[in-house]
PAKEDREN-665251 format. One record per residue: residue in three letters; y, z, x of N, C-alpha, C in turn. Coordinates in steps of 0.001 Angstrom, whole numbers, padded with zeros to 6 digits, always signed. Last residue first. Example, Ala and Ser with C-alpha at 12.3 -4.5 7.8 and 13.67 -1.06 7.14 Angstrom:
BEGIN
Ser-002250+007080+012850-001060+007140+013670+000030+007870+012900
Ala-005690+007800+013190-004500+007800+012300-003300+007800+013200
***
This chain:
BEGIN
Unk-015324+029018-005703-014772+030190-006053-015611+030894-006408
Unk-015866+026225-004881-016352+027960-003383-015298+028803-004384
Unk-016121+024815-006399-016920+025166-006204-016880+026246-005255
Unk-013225+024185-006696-013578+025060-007511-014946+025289-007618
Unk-013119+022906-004193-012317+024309-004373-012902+024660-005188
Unk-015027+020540-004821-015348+021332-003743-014470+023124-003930
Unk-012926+019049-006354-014531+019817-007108-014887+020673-005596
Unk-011021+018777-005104-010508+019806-006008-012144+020539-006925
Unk-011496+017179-003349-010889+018689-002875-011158+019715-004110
Unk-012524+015117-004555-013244+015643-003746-013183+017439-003364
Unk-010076+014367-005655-011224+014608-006566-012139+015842-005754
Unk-008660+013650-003729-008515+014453-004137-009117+015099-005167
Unk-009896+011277-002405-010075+012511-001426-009350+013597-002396
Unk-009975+009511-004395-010886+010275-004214-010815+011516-003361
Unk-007007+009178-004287-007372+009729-005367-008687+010486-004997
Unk-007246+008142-001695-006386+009306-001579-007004+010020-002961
Unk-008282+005837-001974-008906+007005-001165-008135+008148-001410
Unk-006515+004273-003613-008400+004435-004168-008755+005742-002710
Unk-004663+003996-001553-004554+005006-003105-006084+005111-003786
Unk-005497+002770+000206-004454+004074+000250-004968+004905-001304
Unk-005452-000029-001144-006974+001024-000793-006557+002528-000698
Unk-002744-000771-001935-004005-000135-003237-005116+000086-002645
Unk-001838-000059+000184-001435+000530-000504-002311+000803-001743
Unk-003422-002799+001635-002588-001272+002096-002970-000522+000933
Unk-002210-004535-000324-003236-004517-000464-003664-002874+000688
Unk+000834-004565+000350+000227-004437-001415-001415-004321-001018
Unk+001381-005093+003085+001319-003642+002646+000521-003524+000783
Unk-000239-007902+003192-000991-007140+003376-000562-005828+002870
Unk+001982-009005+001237+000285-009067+000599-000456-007792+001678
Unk+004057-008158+002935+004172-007855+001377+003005-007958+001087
Unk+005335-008150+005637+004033-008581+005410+003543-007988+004085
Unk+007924-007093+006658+007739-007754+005473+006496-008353+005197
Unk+007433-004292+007949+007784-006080+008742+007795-007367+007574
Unk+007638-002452+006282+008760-002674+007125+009216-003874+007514
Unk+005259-003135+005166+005901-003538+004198+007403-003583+005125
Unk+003517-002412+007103+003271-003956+006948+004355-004171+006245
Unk+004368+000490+007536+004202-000562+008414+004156-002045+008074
Unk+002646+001211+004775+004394+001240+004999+004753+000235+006346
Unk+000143+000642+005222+000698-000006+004370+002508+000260+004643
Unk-000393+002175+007169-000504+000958+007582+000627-000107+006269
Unk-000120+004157+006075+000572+004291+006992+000665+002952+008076
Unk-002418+004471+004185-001014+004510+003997-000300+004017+004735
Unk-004747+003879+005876-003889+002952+004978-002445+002870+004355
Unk-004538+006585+007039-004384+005885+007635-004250+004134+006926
Unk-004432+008082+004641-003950+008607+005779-003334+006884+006638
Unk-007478+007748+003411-006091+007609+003209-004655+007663+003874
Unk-008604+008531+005946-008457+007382+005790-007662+006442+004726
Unk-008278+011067+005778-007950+010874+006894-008197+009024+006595
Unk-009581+011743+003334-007673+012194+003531-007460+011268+004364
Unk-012364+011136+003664-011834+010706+003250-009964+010624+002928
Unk-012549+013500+005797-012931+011971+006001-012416+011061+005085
Unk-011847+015998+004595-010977+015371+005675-011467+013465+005730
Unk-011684+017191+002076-012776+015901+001930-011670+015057+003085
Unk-010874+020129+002520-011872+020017+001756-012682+018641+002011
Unk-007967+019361+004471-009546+020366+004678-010700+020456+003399
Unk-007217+017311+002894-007201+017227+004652-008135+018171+004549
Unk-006861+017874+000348-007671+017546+000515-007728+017098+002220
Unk-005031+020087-001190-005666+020213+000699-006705+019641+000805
Unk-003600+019031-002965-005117+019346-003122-005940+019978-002015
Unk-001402+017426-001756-001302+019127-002484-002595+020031-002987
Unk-002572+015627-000607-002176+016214+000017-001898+017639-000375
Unk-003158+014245-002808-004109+014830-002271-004007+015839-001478
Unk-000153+013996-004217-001477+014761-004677-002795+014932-003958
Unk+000572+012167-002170+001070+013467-001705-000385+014209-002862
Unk-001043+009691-002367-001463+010294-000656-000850+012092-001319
Unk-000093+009088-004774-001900+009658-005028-001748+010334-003648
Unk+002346+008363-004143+001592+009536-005003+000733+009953-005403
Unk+001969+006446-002229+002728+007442-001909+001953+008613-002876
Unk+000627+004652-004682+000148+005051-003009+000788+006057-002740
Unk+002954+004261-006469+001679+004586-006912+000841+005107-005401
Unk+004547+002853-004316+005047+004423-005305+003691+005001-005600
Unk+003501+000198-003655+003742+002028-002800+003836+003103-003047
Unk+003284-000612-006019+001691-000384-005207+002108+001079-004277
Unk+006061-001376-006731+005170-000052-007833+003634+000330-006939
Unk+006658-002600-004666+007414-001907-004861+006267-000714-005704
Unk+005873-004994-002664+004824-004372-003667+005487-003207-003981
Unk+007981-007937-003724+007780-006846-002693+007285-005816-003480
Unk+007062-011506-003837+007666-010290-004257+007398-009055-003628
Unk+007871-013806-002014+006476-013220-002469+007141-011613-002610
Unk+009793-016043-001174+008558-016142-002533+007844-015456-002907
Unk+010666-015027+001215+011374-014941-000278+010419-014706-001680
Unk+009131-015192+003107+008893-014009+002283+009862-014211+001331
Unk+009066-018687+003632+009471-017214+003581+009112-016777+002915
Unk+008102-021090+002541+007175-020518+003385+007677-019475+003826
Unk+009939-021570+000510+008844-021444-000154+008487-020650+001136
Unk+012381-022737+002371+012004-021422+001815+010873-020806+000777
Unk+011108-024869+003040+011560-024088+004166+010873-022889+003466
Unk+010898-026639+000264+009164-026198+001453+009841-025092+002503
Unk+013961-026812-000415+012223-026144-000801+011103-025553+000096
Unk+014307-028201+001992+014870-027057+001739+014001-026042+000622
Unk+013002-030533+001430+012980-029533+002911+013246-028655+002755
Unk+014007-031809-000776+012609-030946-000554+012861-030617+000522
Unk+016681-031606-000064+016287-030599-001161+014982-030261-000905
Unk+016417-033977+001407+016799-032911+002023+016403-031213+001199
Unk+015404-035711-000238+014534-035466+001322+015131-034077+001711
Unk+017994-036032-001741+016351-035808-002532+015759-035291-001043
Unk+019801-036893+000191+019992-035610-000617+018839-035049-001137
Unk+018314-039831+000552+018428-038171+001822+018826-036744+001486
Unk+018558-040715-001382+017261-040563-001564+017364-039251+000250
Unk+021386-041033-001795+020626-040436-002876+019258-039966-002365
***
């Protein structure tokens, strides 16, 4: 009785310390993905490059982390990704309709 009990918790604590337990940032990427392409359709690469370019590069960190299953870091990835990407498309789009 009490090695079946020992054994269950082991078997707990195993899989607690997998990525089982930690859900996969499924809606952070989507939402990321689609702020990176709207900037991208904003040409914000040539209007607010500094900021594209570091969307850019969270993104791309964030898909990376989520390949290797590192789920907190791609979720956290993914929601800077997307706070830059939005801005870099703000950026594009007041800058375009300023050089008209």
């Amino acid at each position: 009785m009490i090695k079946n009990f020992s054994l269950v918790i082991l078997l707990t604590v195993f899989l607690s310390g997998c990525g089982l337990t930690t859900t996969r940032p499924k809606l952070e990427m989507s939402l990321s993905q689609a702020a990176f392409l709207a900037a991208k359709d904003a040409k914000a690469d040539e209007f607010a490059p500094t900021l594209y370019r570091k969307a850019e590069l969270y993104y791309l960190r964030a898909k990376s982390a989520y390949k290797r299953k590192y789920f907190n870091k791609a979720k956290s990835y993914a929601e800077i990704s997307q706070k830059f990407s939005e801005q870099a498309e703000f950026e594009a789009i007041k800058k375009a309709m300023l050089d008209q």
